[in-house]
C-alpha positions as CSV (number, residue, x, y, z in Angstrom):
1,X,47.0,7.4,-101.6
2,X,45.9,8.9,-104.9
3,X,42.1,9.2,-105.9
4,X,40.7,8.6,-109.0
5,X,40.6,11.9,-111.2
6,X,37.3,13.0,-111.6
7,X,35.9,11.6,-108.2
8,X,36.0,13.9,-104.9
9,X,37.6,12.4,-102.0
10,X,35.5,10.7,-99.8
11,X,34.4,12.3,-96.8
12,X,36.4,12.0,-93.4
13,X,34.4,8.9,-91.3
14,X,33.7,11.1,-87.5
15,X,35.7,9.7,-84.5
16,X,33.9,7.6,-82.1
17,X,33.9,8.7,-78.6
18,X,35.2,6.6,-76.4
19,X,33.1,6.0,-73.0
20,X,34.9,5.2,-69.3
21,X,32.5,2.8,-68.3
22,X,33.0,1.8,-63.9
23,X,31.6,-1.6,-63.1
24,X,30.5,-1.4,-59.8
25,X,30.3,-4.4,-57.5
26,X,27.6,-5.4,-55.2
27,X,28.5,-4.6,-52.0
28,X,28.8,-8.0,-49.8
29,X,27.1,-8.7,-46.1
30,X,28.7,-8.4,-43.3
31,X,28.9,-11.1,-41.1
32,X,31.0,-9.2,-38.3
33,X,28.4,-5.7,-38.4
34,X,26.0,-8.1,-38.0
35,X,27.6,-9.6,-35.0
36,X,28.5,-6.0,-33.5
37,X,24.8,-5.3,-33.4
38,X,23.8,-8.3,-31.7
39,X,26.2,-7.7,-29.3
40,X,25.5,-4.1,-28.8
41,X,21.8,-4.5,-28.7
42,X,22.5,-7.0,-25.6
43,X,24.6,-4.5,-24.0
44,X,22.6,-1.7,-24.3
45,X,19.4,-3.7,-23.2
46,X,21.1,-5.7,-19.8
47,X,23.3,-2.1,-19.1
48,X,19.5,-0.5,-17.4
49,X,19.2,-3.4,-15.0
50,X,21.2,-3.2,-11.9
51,X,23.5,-5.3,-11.3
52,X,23.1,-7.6,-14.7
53,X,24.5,-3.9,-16.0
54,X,27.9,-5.2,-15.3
55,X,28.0,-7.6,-18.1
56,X,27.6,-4.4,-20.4
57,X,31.2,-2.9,-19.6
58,X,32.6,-6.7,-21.4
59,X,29.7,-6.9,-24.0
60,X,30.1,-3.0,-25.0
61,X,34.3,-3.2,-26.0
62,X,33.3,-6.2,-27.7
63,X,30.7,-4.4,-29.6
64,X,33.1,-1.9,-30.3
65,X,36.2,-3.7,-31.9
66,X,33.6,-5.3,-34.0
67,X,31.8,-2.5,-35.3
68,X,35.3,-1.3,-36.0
69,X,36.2,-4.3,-37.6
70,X,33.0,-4.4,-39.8
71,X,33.9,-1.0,-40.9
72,X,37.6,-1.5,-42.5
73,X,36.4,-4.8,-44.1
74,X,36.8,-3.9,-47.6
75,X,33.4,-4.1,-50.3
76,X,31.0,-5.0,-47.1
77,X,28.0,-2.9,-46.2
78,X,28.3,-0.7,-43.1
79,X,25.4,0.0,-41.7
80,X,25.0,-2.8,-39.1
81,X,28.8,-2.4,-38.0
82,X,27.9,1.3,-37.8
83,X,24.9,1.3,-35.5
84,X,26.7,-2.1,-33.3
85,X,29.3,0.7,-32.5
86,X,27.0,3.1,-31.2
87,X,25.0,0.4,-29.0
88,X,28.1,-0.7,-27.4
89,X,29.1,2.8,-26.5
90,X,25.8,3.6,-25.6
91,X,25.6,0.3,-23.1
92,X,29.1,1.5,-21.4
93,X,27.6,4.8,-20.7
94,X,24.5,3.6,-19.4
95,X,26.4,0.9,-17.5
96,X,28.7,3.4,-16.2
97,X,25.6,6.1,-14.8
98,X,23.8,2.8,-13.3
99,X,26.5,1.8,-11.6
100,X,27.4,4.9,-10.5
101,X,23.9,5.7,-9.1
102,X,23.6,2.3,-7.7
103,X,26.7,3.1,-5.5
104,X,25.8,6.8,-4.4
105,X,22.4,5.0,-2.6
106,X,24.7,2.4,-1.4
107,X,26.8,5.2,0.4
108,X,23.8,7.3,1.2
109,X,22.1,4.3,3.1
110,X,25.0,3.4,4.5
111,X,25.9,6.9,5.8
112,X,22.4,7.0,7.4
113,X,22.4,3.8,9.3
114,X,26.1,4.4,10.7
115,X,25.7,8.4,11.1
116,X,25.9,9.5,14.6
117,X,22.1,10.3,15.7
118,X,20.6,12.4,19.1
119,X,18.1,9.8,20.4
120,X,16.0,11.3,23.7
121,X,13.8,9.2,25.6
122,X,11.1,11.0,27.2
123,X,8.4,9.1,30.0
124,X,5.6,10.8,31.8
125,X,4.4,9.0,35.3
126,X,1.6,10.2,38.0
127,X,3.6,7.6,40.5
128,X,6.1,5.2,40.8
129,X,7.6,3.0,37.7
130,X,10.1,2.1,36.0
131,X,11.5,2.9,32.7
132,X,13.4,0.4,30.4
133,X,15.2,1.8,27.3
134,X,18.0,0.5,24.6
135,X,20.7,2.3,24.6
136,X,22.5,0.7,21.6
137,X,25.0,-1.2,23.5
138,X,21.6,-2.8,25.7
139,X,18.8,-2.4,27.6
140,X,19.2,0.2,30.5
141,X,16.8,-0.1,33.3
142,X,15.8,2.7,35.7
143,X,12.9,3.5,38.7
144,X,11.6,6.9,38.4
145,X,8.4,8.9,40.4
146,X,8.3,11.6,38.4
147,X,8.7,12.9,34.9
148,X,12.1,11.5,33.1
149,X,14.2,12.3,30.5
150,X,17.4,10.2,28.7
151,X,19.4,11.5,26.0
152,X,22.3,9.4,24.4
153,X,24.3,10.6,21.5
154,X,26.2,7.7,19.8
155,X,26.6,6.2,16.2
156,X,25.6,2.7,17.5
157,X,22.2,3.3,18.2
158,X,19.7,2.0,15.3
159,X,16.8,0.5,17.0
160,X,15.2,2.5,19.6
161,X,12.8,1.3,22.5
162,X,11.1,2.7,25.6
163,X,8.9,1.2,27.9
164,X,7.1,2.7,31.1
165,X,5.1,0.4,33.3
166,X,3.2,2.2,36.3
167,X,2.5,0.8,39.9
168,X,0.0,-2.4,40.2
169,X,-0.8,-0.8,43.5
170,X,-2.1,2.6,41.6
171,X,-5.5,2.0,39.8
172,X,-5.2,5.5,38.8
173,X,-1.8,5.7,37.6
174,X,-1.2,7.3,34.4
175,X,2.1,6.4,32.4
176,X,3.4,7.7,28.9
177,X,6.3,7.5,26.7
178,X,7.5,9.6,23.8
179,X,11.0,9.0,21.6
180,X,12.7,11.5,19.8
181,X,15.3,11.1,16.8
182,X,17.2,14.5,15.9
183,X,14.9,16.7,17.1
184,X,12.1,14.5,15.5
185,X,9.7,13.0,17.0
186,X,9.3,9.3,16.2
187,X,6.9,7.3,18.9
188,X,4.3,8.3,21.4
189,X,2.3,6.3,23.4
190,X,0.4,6.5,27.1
191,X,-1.3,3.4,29.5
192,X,-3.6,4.0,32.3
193,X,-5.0,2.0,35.5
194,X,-3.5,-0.7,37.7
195,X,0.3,-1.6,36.1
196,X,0.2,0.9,33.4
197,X,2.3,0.2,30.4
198,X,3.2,2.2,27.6
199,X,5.7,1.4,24.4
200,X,7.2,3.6,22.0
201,X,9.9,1.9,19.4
202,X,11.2,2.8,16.3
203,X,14.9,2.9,14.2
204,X,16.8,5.9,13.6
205,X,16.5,5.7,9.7
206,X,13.3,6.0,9.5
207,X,12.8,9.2,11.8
């Protein structure tokens, strides 16, 4: 292109930059986070009470897969699917120590009221009398005149019970009873006068 003679050219016009611009879309709810933190709030919340803990170990993995969900849906917030996650893992491990614990004090209890336990019976007398005990399997029965001692080593043996009653002929009779659980002292007891009666009792899990 020629220019008029006389006349400078005209002056080269600058180039424009040109500018990226990134729309960014609002990111949508998310209905399934939502539900994953429902669900793992529940399970978290039932997993500390015995027993209704159980429903935790179903309401956690379902807590779980939809946190998971909630996290690959595409252009949906992730927050709620994040922390419904967490709550259901949480409820399986809380679940999982309650249960746990709830079992060991099953078996200790158990383990005390079927362990194998030293029970001695022990009766004092100034005269004649007799001496009724349990021996587990019954009640025993046996006269004594003097000082008397029974000791039965068995597993079966739970309630314990000793009675001594003295001689209605004696007004001066003097009768006691004493029981003894491992060692431990449990019952003591003494009667006095015409048909003297004393009564120890007790249980072998609560020595």
């Amino acid at each position: 292109m020629s220019h008029q003679q006389g006349y400078p050219p005209a002056p080269a016009q600058p180039e424009q930059p040109i500018h990226n611009v990134r729309i960014q879309e609002d990111k949508k709810a998310n209905g399934v986070g939502v539900a994953a933190l429902v669900v793992g709030i529940v399970a978290a919340a039932l997993a500390v009470i015995p027993l209704l803990g159980m429903v935790a170990f179903f309401l956690g993995p379902v807590a779980i897969v939809l946190g998971i969900i909630g996290l690959i849906l595409k252009n949906r917030k992730k927050g709620m699917a994040i922390a419904g996650s967490i709550l259901g893992v949480v409820g399986l491990i809380v679940a999982g120590l309650m249960t746990a614990a709830i079992s060991a004090g099953v078996d200790a209890v158990d383990k005390s009221i079927n362990a194998e336990h030293t029970v001695e019976y022990i009766a004092t007398t100034t005269g004649p009398a007799g001496v009724s005990y349990w021996t587990g399997g019954g009640s025993s029965n046996e006269d004594i005149t003097a000082d008397w001692k029974k000791t039965i080593t068995s597993s079966d043996i739970n309630i314990t019970s000793l009675t001594v009653s003295g001689d209605y002929s004696d007004s001066a009779a003097s009768v006691s009873c004493e029981i003894f659980v491992d060692g431990q002292s449990i019952a003591k007891n003494t009667g006095s006068g015409a048909g003297a009666r004393a009564t120890c009792s007790g249980s072998t899990w609560t020595k």
